[in-house]
DRENKOLDO-518315 format. One line per field, with one value per atom (N, C-alpha, C): residue number from 0; atom name; x, y, z; chain. Coordinates in steps of 0.2 Angstrom, whole numbers, plus 5000, padded with zeros to 4 digits. Each point is the difference from the previous one (the first is absolute). Example, Ala and Ser with C-alpha at 12.3 -4.5 7.8 and 13.67 -1.06 7.14 Angstrom:
<rs>
i <- [0, 0, 0, 1, 1, 1];
at <- [N, CA, C, N, CA, C];
east <- [5066, 4996, 5004, 4998, 5004, 4996];
north <- [4972, 5006, 5006, 5005, 5006, 5005];
up <- [5039, 5000, 5000, 4996, 5001, 5003];
ch <- [A, A, A, A, A, A];
</rs>
This chain:
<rs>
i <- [0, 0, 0, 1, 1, 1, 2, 2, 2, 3, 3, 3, 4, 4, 4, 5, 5, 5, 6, 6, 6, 7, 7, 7, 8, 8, 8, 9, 9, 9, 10, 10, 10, 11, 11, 11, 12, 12, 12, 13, 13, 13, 14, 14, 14, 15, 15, 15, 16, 16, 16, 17, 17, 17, 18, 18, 18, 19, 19, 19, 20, 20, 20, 21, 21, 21, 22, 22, 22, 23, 23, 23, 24, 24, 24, 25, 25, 25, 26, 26, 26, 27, 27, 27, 28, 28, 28, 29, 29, 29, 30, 30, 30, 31, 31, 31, 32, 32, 32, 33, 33, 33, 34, 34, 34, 35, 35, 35, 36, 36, 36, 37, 37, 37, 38, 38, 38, 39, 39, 39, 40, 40, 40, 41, 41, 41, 42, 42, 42, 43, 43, 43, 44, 44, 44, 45, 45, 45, 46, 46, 46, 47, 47, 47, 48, 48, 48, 49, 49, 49, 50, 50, 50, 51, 51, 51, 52, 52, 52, 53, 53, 53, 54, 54, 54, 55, 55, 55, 56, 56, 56, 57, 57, 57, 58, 58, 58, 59, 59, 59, 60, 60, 60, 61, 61, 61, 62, 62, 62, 63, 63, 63, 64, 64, 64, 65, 65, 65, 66, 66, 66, 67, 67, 67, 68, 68, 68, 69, 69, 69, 70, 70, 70, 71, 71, 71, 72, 72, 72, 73, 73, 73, 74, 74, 74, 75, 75, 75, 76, 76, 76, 77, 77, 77, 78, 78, 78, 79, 79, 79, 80, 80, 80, 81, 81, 81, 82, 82, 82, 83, 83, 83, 84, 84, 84, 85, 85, 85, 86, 86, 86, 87, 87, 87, 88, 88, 88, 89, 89, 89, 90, 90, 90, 91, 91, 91, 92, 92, 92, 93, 93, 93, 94, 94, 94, 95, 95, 95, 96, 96, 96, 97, 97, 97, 98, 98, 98, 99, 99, 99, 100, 100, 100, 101, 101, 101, 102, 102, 102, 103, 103, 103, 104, 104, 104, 105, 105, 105, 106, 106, 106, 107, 107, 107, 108, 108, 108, 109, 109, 109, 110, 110, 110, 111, 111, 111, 112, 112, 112, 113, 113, 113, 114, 114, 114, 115, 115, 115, 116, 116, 116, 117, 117, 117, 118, 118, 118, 119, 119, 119, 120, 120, 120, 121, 121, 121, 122, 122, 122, 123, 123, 123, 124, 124, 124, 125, 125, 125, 126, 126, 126, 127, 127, 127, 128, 128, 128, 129, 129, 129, 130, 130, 130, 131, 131, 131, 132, 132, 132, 133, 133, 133, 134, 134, 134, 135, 135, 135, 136, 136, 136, 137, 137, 137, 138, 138, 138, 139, 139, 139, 140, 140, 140, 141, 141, 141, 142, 142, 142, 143, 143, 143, 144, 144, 144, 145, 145, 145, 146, 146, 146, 147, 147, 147, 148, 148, 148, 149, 149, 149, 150, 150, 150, 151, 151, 151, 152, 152, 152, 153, 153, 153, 154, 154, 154, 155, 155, 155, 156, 156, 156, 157, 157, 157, 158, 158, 158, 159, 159, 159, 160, 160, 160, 161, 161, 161, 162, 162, 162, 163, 163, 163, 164, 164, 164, 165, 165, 165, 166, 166, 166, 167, 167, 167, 168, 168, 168, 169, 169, 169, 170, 170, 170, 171, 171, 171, 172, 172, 172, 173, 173, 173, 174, 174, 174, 175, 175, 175, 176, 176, 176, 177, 177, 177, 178, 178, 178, 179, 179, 179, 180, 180, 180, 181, 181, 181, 182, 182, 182, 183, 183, 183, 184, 184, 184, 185, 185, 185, 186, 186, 186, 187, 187, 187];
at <- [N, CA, C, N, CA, C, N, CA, C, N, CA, C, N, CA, C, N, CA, C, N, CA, C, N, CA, C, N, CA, C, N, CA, C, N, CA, C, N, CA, C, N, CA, C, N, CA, C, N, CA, C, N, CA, C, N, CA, C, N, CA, C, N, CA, C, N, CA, C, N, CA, C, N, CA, C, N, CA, C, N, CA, C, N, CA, C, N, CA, C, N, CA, C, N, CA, C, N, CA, C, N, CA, C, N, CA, C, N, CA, C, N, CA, C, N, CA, C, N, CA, C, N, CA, C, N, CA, C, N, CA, C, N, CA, C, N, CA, C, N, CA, C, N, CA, C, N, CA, C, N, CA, C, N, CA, C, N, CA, C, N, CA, C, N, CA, C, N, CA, C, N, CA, C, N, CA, C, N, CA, C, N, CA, C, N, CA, C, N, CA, C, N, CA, C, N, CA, C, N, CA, C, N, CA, C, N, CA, C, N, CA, C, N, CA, C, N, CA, C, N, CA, C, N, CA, C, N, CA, C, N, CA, C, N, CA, C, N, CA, C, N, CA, C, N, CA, C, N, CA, C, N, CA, C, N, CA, C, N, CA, C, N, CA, C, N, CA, C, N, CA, C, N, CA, C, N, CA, C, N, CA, C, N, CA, C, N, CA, C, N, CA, C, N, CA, C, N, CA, C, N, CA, C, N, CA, C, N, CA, C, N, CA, C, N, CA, C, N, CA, C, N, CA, C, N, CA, C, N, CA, C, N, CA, C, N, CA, C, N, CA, C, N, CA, C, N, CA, C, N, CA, C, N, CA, C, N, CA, C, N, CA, C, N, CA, C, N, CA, C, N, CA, C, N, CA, C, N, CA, C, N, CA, C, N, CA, C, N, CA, C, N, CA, C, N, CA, C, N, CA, C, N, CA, C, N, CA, C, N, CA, C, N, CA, C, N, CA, C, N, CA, C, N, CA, C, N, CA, C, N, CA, C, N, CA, C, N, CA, C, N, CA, C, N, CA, C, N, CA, C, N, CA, C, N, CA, C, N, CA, C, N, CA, C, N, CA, C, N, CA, C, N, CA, C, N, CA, C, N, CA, C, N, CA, C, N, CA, C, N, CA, C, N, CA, C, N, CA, C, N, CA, C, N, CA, C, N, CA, C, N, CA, C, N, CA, C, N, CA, C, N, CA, C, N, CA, C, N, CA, C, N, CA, C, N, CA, C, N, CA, C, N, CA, C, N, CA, C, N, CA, C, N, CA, C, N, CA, C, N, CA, C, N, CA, C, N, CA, C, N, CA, C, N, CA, C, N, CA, C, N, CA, C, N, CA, C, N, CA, C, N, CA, C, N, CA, C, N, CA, C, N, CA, C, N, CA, C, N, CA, C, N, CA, C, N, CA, C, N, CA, C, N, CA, C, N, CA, C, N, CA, C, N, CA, C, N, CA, C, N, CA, C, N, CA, C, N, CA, C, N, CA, C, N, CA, C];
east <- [4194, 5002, 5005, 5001, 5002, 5006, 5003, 5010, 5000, 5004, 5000, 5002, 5001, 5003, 4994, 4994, 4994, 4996, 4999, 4998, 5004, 5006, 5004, 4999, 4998, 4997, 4994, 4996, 4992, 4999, 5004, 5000, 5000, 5008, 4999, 4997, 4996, 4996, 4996, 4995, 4994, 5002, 5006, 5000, 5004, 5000, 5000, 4994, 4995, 4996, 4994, 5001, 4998, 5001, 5008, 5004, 4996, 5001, 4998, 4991, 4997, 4992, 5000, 5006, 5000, 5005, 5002, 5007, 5001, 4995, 5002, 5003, 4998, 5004, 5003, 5003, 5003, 4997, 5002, 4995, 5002, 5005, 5004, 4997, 5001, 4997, 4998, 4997, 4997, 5004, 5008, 5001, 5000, 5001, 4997, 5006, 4999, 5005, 5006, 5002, 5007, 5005, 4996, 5003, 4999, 4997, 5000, 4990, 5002, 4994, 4994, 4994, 4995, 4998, 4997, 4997, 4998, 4994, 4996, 5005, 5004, 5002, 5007, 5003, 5001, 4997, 4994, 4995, 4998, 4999, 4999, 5005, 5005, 5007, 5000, 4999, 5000, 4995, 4996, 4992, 5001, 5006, 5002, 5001, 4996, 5005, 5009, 5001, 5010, 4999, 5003, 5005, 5008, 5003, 5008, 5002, 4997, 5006, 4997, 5000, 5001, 5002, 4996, 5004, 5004, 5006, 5006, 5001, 5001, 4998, 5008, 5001, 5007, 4999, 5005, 5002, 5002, 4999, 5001, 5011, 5002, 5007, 5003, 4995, 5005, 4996, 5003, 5000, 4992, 4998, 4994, 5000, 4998, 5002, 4994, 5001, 4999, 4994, 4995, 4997, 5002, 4996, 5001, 4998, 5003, 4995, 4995, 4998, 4994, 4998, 4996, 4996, 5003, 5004, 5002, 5006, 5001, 5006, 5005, 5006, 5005, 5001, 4998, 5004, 5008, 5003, 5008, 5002, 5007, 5003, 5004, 5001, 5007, 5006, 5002, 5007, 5004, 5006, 5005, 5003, 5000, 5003, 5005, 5002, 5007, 5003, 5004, 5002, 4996, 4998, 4994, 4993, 4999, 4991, 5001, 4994, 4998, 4997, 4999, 4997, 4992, 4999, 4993, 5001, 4999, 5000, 4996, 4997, 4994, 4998, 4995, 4997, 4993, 4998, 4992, 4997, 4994, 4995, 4994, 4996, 4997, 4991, 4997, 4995, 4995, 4994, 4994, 5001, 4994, 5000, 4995, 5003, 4994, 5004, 5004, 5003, 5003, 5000, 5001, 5009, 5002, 5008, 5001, 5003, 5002, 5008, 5001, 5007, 5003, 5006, 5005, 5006, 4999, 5004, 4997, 5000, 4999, 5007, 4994, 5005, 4996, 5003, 4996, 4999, 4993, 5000, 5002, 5005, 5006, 4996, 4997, 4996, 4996, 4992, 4995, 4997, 5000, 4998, 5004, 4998, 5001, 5005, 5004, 5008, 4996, 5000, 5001, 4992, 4995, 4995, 4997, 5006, 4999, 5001, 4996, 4999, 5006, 5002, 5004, 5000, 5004, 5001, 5006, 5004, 5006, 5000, 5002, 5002, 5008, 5000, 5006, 5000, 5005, 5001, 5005, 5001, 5002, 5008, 5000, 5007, 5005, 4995, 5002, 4998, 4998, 4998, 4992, 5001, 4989, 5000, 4993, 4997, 4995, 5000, 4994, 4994, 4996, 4994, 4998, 5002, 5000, 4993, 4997, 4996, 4990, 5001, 4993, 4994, 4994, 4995, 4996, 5001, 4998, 5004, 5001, 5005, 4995, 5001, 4996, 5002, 5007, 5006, 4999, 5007, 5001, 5007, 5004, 5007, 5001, 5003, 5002, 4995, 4997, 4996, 5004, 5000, 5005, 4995, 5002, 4996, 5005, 4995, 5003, 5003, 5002, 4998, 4992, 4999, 4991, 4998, 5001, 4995, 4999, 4994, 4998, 5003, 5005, 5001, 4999, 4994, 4998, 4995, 5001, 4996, 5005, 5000, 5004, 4996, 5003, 4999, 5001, 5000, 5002, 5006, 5003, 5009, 5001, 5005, 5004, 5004, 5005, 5006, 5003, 5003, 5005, 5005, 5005, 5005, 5005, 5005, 5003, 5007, 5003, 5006, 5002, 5008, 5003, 5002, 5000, 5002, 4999, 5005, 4999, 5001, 5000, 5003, 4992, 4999, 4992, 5004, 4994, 5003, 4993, 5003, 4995, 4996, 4989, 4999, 4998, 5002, 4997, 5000, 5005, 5003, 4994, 4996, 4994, 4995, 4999, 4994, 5001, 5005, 5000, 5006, 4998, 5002, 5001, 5007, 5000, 5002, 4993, 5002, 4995, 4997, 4994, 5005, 4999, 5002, 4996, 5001, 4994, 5000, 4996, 4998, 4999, 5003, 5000, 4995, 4996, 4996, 4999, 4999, 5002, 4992];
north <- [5439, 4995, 5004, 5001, 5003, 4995, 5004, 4998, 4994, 4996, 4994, 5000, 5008, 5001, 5004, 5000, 5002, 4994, 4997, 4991, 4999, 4998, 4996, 5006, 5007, 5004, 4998, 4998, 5000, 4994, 4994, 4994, 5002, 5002, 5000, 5004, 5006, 5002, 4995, 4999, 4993, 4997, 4995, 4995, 5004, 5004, 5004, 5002, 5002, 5001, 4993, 4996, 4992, 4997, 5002, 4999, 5005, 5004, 5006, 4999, 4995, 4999, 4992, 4998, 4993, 5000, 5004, 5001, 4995, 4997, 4994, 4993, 4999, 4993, 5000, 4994, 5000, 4995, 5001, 4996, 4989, 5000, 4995, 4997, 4998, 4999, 5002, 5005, 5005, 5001, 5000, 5005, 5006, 5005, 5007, 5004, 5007, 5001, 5003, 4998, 4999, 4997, 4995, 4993, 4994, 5001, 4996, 4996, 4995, 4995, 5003, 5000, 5003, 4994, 5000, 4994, 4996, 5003, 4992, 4997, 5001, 5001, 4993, 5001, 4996, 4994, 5001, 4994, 4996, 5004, 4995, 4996, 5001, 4997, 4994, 5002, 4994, 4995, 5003, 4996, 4992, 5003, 4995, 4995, 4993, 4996, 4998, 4995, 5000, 4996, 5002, 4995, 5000, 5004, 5001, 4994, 4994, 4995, 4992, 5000, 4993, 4996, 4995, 4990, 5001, 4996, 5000, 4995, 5000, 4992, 4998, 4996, 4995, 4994, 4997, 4993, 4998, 4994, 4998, 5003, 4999, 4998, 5009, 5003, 5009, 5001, 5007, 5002, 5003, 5004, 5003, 5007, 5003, 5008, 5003, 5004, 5008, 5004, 5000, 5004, 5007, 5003, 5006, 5007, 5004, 5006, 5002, 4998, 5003, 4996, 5001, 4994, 5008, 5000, 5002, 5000, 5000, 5000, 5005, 4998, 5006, 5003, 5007, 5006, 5003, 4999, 5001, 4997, 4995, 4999, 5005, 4995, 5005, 5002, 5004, 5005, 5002, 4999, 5001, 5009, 5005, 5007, 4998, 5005, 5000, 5005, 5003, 5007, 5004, 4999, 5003, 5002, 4994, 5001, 4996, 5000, 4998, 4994, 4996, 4993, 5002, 4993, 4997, 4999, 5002, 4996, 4994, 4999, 4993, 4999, 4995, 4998, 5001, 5005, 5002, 4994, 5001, 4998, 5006, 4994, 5002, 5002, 5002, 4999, 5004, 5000, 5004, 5001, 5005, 5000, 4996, 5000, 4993, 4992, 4999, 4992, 4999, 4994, 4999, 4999, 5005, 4999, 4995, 4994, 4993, 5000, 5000, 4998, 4995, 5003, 4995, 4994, 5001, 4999, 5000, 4996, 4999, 5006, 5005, 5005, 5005, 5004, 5005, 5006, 5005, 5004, 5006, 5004, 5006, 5006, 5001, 5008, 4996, 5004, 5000, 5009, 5001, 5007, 5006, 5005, 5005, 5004, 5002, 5003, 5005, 5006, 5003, 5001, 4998, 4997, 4994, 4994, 4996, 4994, 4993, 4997, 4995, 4997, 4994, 4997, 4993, 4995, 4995, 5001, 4995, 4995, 4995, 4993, 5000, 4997, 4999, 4992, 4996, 4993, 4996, 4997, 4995, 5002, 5000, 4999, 5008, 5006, 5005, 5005, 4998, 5003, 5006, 5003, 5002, 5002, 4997, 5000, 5006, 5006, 5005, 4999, 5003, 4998, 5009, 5000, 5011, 5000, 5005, 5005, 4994, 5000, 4997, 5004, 4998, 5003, 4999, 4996, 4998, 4993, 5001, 4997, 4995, 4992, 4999, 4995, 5005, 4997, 5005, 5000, 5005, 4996, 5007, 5000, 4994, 4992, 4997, 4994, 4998, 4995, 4995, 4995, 4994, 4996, 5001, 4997, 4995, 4995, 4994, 5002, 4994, 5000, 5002, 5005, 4999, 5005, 5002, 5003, 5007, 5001, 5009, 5005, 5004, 5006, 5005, 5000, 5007, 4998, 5007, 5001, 5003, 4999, 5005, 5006, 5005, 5006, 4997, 5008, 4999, 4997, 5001, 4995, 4998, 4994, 4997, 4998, 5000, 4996, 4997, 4995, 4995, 5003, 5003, 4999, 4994, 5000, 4996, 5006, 4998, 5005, 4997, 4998, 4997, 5005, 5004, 5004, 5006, 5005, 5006, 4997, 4993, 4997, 4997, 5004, 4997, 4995, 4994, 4995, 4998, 4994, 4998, 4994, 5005, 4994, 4996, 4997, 4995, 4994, 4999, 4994, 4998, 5005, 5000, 4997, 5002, 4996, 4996, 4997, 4996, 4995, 4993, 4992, 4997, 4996, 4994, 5004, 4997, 5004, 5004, 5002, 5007, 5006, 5004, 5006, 5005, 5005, 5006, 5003, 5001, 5006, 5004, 5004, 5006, 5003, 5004, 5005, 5007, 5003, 5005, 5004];
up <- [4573, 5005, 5005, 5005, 5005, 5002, 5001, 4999, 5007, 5000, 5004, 5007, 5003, 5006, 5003, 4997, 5002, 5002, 4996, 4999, 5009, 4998, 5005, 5009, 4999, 5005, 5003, 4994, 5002, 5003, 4999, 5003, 5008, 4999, 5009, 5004, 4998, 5005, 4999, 4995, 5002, 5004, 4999, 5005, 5006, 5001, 5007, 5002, 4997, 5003, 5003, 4998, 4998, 5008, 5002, 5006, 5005, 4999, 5004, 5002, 4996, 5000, 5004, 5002, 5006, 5001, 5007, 5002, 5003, 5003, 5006, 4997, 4995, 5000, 4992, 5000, 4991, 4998, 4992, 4995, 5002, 5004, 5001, 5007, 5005, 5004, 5009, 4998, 5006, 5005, 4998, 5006, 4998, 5007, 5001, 4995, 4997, 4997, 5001, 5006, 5001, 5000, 4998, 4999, 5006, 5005, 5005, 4998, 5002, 5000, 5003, 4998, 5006, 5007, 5004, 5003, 4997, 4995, 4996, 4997, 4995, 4996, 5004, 5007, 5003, 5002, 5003, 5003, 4994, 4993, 4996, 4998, 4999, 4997, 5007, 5006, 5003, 5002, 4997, 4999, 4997, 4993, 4994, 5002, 4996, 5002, 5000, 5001, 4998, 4996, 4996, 4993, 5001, 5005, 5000, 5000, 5004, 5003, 4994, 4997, 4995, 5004, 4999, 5004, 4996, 5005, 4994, 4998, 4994, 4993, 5000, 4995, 4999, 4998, 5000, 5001, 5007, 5004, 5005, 5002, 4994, 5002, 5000, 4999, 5000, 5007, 5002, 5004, 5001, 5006, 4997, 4999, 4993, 5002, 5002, 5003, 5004, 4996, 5002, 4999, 4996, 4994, 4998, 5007, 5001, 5004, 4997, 4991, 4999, 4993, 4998, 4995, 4994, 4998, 4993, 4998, 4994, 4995, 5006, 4996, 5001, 4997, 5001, 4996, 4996, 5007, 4999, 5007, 4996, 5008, 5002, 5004, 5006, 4994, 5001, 4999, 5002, 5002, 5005, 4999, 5003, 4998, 4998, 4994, 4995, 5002, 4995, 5004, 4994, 4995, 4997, 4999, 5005, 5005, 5005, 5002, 5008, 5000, 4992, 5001, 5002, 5003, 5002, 5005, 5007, 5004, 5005, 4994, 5003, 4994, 4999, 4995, 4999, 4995, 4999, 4996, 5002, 4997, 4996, 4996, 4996, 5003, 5005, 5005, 4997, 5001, 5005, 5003, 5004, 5005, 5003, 5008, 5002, 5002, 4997, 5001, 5006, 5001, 5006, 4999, 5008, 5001, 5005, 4998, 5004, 5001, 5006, 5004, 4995, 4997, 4996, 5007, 5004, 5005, 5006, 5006, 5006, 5004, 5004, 5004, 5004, 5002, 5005, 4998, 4999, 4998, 5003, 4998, 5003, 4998, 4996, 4999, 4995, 5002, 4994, 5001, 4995, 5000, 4995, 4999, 4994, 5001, 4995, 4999, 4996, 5000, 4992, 4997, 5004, 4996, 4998, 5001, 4997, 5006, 4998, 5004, 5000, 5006, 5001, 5005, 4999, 5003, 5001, 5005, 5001, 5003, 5000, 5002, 5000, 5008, 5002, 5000, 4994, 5000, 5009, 4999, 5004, 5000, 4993, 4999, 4999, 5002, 5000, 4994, 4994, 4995, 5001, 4998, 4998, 4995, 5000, 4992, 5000, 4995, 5002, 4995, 5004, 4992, 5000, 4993, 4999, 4996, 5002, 4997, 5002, 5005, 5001, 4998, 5003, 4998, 5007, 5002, 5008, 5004, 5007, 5004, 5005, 4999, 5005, 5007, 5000, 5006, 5003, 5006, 5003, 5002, 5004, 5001, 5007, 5000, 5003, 5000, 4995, 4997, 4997, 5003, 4998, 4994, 4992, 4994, 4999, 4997, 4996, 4993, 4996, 4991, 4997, 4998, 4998, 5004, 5004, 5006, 4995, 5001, 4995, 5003, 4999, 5002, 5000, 4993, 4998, 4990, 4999, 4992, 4997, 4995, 4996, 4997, 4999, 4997, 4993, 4995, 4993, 4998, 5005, 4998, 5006, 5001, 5004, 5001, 5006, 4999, 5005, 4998, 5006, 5000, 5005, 5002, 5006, 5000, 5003, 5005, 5004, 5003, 5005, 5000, 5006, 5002, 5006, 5002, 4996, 4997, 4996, 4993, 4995, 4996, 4997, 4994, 4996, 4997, 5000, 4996, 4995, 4997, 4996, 5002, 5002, 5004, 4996, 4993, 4996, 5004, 5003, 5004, 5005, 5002, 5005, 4997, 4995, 4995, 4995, 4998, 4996, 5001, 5000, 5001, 4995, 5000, 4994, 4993, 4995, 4993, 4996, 5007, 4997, 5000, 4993, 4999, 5000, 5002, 4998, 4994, 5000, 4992, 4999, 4994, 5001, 4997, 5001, 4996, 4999, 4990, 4999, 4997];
ch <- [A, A, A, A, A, A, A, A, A, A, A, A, A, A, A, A, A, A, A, A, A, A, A, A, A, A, A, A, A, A, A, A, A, A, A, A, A, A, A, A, A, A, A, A, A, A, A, A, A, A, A, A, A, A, A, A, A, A, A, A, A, A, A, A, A, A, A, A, A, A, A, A, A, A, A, A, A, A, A, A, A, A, A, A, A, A, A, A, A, A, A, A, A, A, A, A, A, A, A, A, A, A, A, A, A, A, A, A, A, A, A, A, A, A, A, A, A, A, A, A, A, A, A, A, A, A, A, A, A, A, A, A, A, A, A, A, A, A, A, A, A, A, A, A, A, A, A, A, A, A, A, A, A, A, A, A, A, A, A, A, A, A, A, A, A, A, A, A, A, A, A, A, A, A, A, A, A, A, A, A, A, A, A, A, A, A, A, A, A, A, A, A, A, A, A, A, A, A, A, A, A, A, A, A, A, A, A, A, A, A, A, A, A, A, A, A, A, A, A, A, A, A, A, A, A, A, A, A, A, A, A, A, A, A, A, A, A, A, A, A, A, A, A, A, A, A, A, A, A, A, A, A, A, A, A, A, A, A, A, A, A, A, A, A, A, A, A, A, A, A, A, A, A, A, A, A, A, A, A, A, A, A, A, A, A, A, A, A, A, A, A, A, A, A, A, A, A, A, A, A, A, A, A, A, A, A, A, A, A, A, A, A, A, A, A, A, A, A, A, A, A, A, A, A, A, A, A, A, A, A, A, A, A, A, A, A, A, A, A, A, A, A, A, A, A, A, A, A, A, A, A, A, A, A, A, A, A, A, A, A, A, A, A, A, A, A, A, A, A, A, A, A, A, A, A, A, A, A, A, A, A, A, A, A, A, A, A, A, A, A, A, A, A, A, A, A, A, A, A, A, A, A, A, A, A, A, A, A, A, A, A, A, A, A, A, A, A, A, A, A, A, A, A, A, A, A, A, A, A, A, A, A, A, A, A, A, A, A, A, A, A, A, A, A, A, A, A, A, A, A, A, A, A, A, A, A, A, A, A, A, A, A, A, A, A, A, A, A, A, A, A, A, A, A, A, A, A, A, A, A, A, A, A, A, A, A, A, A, A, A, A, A, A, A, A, A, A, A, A, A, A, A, A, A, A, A, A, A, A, A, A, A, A, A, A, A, A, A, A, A, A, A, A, A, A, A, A, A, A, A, A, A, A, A, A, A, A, A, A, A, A, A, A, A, A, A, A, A, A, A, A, A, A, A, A, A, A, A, A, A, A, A, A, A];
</rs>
């Protein structure tokens, strides 16, 4: 039997070579391997129908709450930095790629477009705050588009996330998504 740092050798050239026999896209969903989306790969994800914006249910006597920005679980909420980490600064979800990202708020779109690689989207509120939608897969705003509650602002990629920021100050956008006495959940 051939010692275990042979074995755990031979693995990764195969699956380097494996890579090296479809460089263009990942096993995940067709972006290119840089990590940025391809066109199809885009146009599909906004082909999709939208599930983001739920009718919002109740009882007559509560308030109505707010639209999720996307039809899945929460992953981790917001975290405030300590002086031992940096926290969370928004609230991930749980996604594929593909969902629809619906406006938590009525405001004005202040950038759509990619940082770093990665795709985003701001909403400037009413009342001064913006909410950003991190790590898309495709954008179907542009910069000074005035959206409702609901309006699709994009797809998500493999992960997502909501932030919130008054000014230079993250906050926790739970408050954006959730009315009365729904809790979020958490999932591990």
């Amino acid at each position: 039997m051939p010692p275990p740092t042979l074995s755990i050798a031979a693995a990764v050239v195969a699956s380097t070579l494996v890579g090296l026999a479809h460089p263009a896209t990942s096993w995940f969903d067709g972006r290119a391997a840089r990590g940025r989306p391809t066109p199809a790969a885009q146009r599909a994800a906004m082909d999709r129908p939208s599930s983001a914006a739920p009718a919002p249910r109740g009882r007559a006597d509560q308030p109505p709450r707010q639209p999720v920005p996307v039809d899945a679980p929460i992953l981790e909420a917001f975290g405030n930095p300590t002086r031992f980490g940096p926290g969370n600064r928004g609230i991930d979800f749980d996604v594929v790629p593909g969902l629809a990202v619906a406006a938590v708020a009525a405001g004005t779109v202040t950038f759509a477009g990619s940082v770093a690689g990665e795709l985003f989207v701001t909403v400037q509120h009413a009342d001064g705050r913006r909410a950003s939608y991190s790590y898309l897969l495709a954008i179907a705003v542009e910069r000074g588009d005035v959206v409702d509650v609901g309006t699709v602002l994009g797809a998500t990629s493999g992960r997502f996330q909501l932030g919130l920021r008054d000014g230079d100050r993250y906050l926790d956008p739970a408050g954006l998504i959730r009315r009365g006495r729904r809790h979020a959940v958490l999932v591990r």
